[in-house]
VEXDREN-2710 file (C-alpha; in Angstrom, 1 decimal):
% VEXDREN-2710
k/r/px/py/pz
1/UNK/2.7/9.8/-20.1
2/UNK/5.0/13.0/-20.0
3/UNK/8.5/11.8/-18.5
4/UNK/7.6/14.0/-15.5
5/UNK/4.9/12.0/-14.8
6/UNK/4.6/11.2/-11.1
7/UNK/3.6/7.6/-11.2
8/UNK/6.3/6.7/-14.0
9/UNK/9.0/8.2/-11.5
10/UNK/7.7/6.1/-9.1
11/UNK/7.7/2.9/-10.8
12/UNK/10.9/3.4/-12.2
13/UNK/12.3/4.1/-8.4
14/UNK/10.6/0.6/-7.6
15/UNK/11.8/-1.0/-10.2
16/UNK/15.5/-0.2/-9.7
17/UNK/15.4/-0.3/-6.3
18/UNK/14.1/-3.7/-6.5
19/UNK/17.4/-4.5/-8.6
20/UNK/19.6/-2.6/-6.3
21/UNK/18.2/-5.2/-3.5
22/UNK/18.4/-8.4/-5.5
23/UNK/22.2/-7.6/-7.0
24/UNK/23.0/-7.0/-3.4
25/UNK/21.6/-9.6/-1.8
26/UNK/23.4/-12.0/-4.6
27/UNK/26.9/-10.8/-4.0
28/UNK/29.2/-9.5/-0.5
29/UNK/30.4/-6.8/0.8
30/UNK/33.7/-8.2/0.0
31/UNK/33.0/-8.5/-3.8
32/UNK/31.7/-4.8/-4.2
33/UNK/35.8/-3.9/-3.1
34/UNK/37.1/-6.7/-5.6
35/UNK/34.6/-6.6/-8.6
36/UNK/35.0/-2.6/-10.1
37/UNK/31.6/-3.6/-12.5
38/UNK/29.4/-4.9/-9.5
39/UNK/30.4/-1.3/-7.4
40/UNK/29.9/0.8/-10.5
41/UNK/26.5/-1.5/-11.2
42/UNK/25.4/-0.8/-7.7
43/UNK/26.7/2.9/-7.6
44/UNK/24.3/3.4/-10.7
45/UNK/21.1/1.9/-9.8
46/UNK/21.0/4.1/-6.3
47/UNK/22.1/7.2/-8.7
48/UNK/19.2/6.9/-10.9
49/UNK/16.8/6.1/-7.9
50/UNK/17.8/9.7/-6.8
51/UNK/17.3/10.7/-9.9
52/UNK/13.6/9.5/-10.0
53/UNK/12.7/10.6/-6.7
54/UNK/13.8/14.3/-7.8
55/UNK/11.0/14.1/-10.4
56/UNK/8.6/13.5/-7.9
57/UNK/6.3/16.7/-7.6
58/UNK/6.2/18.8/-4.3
59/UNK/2.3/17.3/-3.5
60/UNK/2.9/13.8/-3.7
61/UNK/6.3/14.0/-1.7
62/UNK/4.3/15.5/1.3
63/UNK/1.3/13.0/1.1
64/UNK/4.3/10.2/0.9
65/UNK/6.4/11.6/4.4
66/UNK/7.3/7.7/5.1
67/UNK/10.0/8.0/1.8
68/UNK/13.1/9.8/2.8
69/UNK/13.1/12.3/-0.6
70/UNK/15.5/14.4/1.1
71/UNK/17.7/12.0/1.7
72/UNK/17.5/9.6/-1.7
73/UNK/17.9/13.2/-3.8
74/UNK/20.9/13.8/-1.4
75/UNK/22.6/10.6/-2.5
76/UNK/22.2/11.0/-5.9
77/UNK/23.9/14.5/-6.0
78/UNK/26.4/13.0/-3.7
79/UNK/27.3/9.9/-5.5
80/UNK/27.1/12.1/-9.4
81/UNK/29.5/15.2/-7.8
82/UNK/31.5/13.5/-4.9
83/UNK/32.2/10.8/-8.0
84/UNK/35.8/10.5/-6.6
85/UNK/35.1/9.9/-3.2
86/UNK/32.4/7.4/-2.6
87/UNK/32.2/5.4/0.6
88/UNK/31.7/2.0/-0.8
89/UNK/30.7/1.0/3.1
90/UNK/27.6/3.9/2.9
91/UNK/26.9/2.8/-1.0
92/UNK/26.5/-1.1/0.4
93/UNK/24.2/-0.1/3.4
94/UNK/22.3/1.8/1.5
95/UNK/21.1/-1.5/-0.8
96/UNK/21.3/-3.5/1.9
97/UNK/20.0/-1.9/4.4
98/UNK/18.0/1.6/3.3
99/UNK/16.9/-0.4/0.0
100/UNK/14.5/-3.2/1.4
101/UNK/12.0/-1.3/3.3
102/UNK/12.2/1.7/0.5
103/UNK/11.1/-1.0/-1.9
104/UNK/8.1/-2.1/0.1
105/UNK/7.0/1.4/0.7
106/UNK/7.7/1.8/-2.8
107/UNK/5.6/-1.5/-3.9
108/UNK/2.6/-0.1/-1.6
109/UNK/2.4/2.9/-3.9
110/UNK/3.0/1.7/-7.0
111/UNK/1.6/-2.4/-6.9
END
């Protein structure tokens, strides 16, 4: 498989997606302010999620319109650039609340 390969990018978002969901759900809110590894474990899980979805190709972004590519790229540039000024409120929503339903869309394309 060639690292651009679309269903490898795919898995891999499932995969860590999957781990963004279960870290979160196994700590608080409260802990991502206090614990500096947990925020910077969480920060880098959504970052490489972006990262994945980038490598998606063009044609299977537009069969898969229910995955918000804009958006999950978006976050990835936002969180690797805008390193110094992440909102640990969005970062937390995202894998608690964008996260879940990604990962069953995600597990539906890639069982």
């Amino acid at each position: 498989m060639s690292r651009h390969d679309d269903t490898l990018s795919l898995r891999q978002m499932r995969d860590y997606v999957a781990e963004a969901v279960a870290l979160a759900r196994a700590r608080t809110r409260a802990e991502l302010d206090a614990d500096r590894v947990f925020a910077l474990a969480l920060l880098k899980l959504v970052e490489i999620v972006g990262e994945a979805a980038g490598r998606i190709s063009e044609s299977t972004r537009a069969a898969h319109p229910e995955i918000p590519w804009r958006e999950i790229i978006g976050m990835r540039h936002h969180l690797v650039h805008g390193y110094d000024a992440v909102d640990l409120d969005i970062l937390w929503n995202v894998a608690t609340l964008d996260f879940p339903p990604l990962a069953e869309d995600l597990a539906r394309l890639v069982p």
